[in-house]
N, C-alpha and C positions, 0 to 999 in steps of 0.2 A: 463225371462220375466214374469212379473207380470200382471195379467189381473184384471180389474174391476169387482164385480157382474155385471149383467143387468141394464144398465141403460138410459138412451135418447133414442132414437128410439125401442130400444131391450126392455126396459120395459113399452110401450106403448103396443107394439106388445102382447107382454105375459101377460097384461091386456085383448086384446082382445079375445086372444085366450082364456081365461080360459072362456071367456064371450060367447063364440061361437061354440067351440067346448065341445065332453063329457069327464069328467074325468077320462078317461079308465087308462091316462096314468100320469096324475098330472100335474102340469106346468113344462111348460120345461124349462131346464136347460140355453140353450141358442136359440136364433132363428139367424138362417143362412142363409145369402142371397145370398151367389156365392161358386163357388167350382171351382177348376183349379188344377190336377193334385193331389197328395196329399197333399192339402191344401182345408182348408174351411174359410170362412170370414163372422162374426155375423154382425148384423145391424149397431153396434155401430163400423165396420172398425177394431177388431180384429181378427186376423191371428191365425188360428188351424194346427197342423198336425194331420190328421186325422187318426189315429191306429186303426180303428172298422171300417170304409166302410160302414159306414149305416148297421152295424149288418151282417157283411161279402155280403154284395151286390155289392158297387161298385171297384170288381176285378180290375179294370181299370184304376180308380180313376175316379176323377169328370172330366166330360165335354172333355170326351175322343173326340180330333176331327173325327174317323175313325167313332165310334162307329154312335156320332153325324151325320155324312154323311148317313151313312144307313139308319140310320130310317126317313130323312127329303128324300132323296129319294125314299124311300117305301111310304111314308106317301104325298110326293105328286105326286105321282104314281097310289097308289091303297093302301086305309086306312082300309077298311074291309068289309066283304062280306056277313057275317055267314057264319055259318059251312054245311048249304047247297050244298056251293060250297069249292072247293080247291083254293090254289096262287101255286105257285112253292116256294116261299121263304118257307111256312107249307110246303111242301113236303123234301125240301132239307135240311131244322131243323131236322125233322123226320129221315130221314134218316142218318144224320152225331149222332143222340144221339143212334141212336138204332144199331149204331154200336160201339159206344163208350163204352155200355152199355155189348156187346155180344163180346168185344176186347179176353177175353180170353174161349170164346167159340165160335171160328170161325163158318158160319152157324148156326148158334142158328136161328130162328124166334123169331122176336120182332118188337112188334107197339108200339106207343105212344099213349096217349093223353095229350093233351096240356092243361093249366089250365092257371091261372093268379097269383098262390102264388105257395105256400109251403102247405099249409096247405089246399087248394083246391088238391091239387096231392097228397096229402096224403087221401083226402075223395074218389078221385077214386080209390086209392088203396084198403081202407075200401071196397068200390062196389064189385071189383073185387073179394076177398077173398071170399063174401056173394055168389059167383055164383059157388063157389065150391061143393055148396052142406053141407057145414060145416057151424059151426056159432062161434067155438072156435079159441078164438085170443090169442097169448101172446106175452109179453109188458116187457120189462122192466124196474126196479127200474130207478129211475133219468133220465128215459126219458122225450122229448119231441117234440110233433110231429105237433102241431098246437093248435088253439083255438076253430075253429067252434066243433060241438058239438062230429061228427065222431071223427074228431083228437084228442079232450080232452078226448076223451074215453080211446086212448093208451098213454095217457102222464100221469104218474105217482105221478104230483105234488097234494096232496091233496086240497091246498089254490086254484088252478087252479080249479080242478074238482067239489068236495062238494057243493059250492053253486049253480051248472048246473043240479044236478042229477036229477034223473034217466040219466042216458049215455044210448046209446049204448052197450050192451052186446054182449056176455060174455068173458070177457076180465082179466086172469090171470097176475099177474107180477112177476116176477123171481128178483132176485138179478143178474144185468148186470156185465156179465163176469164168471159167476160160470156155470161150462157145468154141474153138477150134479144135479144142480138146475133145470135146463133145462129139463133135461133129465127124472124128476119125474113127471114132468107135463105132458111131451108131448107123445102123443098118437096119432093115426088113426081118434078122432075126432075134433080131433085141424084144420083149415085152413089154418092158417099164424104164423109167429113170427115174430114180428117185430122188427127192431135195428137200432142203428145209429152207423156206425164205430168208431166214437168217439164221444161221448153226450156235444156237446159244451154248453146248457145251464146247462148243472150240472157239469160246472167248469171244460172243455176242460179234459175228463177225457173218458181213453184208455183200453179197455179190455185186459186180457193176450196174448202174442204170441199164435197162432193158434186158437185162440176163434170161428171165423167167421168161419175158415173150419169145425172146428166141429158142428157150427151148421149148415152147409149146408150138413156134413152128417147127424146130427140128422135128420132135416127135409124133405131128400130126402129118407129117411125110414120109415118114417110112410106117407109118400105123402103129408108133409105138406110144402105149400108156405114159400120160403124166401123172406122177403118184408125188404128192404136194404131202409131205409130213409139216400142219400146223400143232402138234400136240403142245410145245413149249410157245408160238406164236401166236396163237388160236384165240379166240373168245375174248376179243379185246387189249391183248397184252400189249401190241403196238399201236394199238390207236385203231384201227379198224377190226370187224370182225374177224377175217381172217386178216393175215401180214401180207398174203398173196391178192389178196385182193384190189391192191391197189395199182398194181399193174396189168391192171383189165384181164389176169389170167382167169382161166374155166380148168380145174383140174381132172383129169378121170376119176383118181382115187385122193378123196382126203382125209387125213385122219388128226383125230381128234383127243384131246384129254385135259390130264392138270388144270384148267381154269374151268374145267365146264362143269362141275360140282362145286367147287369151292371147298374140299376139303373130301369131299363123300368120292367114294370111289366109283368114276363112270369113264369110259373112252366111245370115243364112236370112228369107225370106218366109212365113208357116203364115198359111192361112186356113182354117177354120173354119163348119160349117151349110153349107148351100148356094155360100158363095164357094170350098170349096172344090175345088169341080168347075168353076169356072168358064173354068179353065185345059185345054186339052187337047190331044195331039199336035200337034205343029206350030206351038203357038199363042204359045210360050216355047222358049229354048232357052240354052246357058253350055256351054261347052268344059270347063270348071276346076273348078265348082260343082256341090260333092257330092261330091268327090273323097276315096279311102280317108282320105287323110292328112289333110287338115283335117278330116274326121268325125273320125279317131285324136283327135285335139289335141281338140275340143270335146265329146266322150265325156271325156275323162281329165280336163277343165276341171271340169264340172259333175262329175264321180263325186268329185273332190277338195274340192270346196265342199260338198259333201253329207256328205262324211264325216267333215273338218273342222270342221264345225257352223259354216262363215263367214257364213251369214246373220243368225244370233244375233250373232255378234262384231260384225257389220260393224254394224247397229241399234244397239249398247253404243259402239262407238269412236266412230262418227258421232256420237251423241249427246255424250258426253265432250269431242268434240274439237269442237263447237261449244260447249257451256258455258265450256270452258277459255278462247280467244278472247276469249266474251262478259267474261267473268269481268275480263280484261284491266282493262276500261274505259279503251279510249284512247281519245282524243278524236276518231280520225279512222276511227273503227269505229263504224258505224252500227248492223248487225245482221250476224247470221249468219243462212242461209237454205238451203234443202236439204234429202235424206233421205239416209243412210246414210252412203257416203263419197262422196258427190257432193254440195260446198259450197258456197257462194258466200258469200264475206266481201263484204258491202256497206259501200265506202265511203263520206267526205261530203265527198272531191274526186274528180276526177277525174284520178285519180295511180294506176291500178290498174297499166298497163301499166311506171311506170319501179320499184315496188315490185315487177312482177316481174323487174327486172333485176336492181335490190340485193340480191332472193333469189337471182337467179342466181350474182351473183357471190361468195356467201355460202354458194354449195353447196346450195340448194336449189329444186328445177325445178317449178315454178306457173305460171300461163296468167294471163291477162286479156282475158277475151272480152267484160268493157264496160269504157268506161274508168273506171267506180268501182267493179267488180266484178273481186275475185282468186278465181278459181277451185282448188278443193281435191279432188285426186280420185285419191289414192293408190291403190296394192296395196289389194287385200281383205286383205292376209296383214299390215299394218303393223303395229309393235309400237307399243304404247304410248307406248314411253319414246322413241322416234323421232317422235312426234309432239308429245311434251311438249317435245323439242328445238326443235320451228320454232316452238310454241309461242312458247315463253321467248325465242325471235330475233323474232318479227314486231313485237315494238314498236321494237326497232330499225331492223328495214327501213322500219317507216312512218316514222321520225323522220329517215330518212338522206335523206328524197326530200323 
């Protein structure tokens, strides 16, 4: 299928928008006005399969009905209160992440705080570390952990940072995945290290076997915080609840977003052992964070992938749908690279970004976050035979650019 540029209603629209909103982001590509399942539909009544989720959020897919009942029942229920007071849905959130979190440190102590992003859960992380008593952070290479000013502090991209400076300090970067690198920095004055199990903006890209335990023993020896950013890997995206979980790590600080609403805007912060008390009246605070209704939505998220059994699936597709790819052998497919349904197609140009337009205009919505790297990162819920579909298109999109 061949799709049109923008044009009747879709290029009104992105007239407007360019006219109303800031160009943080450029025009878009396309404007979409309904979602159903793993499909989305532009203005002008073209049919997408949607591969990216809204940038790995909607685990679910669009206009999940369950999901959708929660929150119109929380919402006209009880919509928000402030943080003043509690709901029971914020209490019983709290409680299924902080244990989700401490799964393989049974007994651990662990609180949450609740934010509205990714990058808000990552500024209370920053807090947290500050109450150590320490002010040394380390970051690594090809991270990235948010925009506001805390999170751009540990995110590694200079085009990102440079024009914000002065950051927040003081903030060393290592080359991610080298324990000896690690290891020369870090001392008794350091607070935190921070990581993502896998760095899906620097092109779905995986540290060595046992990285993660080494550094929870590096940093449990000089007493410094592991602060474990799952926001992009979180809530199933690689087959396990979290992606760090499967190398028996226990984080200090973990934070949370993008897949744990399913579209509704929720982030969560849990620290754990001693970090976390480190927080205390006055010390933090969020208007919106915690609220009945995005606890509604990320209660109904996780109780639906639980009951579903989507972790097993998502471990089976993800796998499947890298071999298939591999299987291709095109000449312009290096490797596939990933856990679950969080992928990264490696190529051997740097053609990531206009293969994601020819998929675009081909009805199928994929990212490119390096330019030899096509990022894959569906629904949990996608069927098979929709993925054997882009399958069986990606040698053409590589061949059309």
């Amino acid at each position: 299928m061949t799709l049109t540029p923008p044009v009747g209603a879709q290029a009104e629209l992105t007239s407007q928008y360019t006219g109303s909103v800031m160009n943080t982001f450029g025009p878009p590509k396309r404007v979409f006005v309904r979602g159903e399942g793993v499909h989305l539909w532009d203005a002008d009544g073209n049919r997408y399969l949607d591969l990216l989720a809204g940038l790995a959020v909607n685990s679910l897919g669009h206009a999940h009905p369950q999901v959708i009942g929660a929150i119109s029942a929380q919402l006209s229920t009880l919509g928000h209160v402030s943080n003043f007071f509690a709901t029971p849905t914020q209490i019983a959130l709290a409680e299924k992440l902080d244990a989700l979190v401490t799964a393989n440190a049974p007994g651990l102590p662990a609180r949450v705080f609740f934010t509205n992003s990714g990058t808000e859960a990552n500024e209370a992380g920053f807090k947290i570390t500050r109450r150590t008593g320490r002010t040394r952070l380390i970051a690594m290479d090809g991270s990235f952990h948010g925009r506001s000013l805390g999170a751009l502090a540990l995110t590694s991209n200079p085009a990102y940072r440079e024009p914000f400076e002065p950051l927040p300090g003081d903030v060393t970067f290592v080359p991610y995945g080298d324990e000896a690198a690690l290891a020369e920095v870090l001392d008794d004055t350091v607070a935190a290290v921070i990581l993502e199990p896998i760095q899906g903006e620097n092109g779905v890209v995986e540290p060595p076997a046992g990285y993660l335990a080494k550094v929870r023993e590096l940093t449990s020896a000089v007493g410094a915080l592991l602060w474990i950013d799952e926001v992009q890997t979180g809530i199933g995206r690689c087959g396990d609840w979290l992606a760090s979980s499967a190398s028996g790590v226990t984080g200090d600080i973990v934070t949370f977003a993008k897949g744990l609403g399913n579209g509704f805007p929720i982030g969560a912060c849990v620290a754990t052992g001693p970090a976390a008390t480190l927080l205390g009246p006055g010390s933090h605070g969020t208007t919106f964070g915690g609220n009945p209704v995005g606890a509604a939505a990320g209660l109904a998220v996780l109780g639906i992938i639980e009951r579903d059994g989507l972790l097993q699936r998502v471990h089976e597709a993800g796998e499947r749908l890298a071999a298939s790819i591999t299987a291709l052998g095109h000449p312009r497919i290096d490797h596939v690279r990933g856990r679950g349904l969080l992928r990264g197609v490696v190529l051997t140009e740097p053609i990531a970004p206009a293969v994601a337009d020819a998929a675009l205009a081909a009805g199928f919505v994929i990212n490119a976050p390096r330019p030899t790297v096509v990022r894959l990162a569906p629904p949990l819920i996608v069927p098979d035979a929709e993925l054997d579909r882009f399958v069986a298109a990606l040698p053409g999109l590589l061949d059309s650019v």
